[in-house]
C-alpha positions as CSV (number, residue, x, y, z in Angstrom):
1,X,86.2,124.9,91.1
2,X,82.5,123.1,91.4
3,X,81.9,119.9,92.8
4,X,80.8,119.1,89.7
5,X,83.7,120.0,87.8
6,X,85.7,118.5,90.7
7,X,83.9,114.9,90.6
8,X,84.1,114.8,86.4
9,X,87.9,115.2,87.0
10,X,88.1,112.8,89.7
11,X,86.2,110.2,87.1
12,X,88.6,111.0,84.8
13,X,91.7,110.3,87.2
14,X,90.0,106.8,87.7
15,X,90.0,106.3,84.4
16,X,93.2,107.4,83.5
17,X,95.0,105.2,86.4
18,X,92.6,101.6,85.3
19,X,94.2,102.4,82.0
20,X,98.0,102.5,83.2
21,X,100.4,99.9,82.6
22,X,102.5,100.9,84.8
23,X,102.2,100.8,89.0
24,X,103.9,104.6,89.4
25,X,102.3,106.3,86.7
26,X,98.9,105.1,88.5
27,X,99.8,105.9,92.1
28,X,100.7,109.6,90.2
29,X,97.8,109.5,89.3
30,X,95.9,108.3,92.3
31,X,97.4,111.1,94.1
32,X,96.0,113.8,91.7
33,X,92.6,112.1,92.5
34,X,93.1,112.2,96.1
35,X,93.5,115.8,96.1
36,X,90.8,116.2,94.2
37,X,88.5,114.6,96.5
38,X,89.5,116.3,99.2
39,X,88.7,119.7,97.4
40,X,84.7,117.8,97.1
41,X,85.0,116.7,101.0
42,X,86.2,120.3,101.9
């Protein structure tokens, strides 16, 4: 994938886990958007 369409779905992610009620649904989350910055910093 692009860095671009990398960093939109790392926004997302952030999104997505300020918006969670719950701690493990966010850290899910979190995770998915750590992988995905990794994929940018690669």
């Amino acid at each position: 994938m692009s860095n671009t369409k990398q960093l939109q779905k790392l926004k997302n992610l952030n999104v997505k886990a300020e918006k969670c009620l719950t701690r493990d649904k966010a850290q899910k989350i979190l995770i998915k958007a750590n992988k995905a910055q990794s994929k940018i910093n690669f």
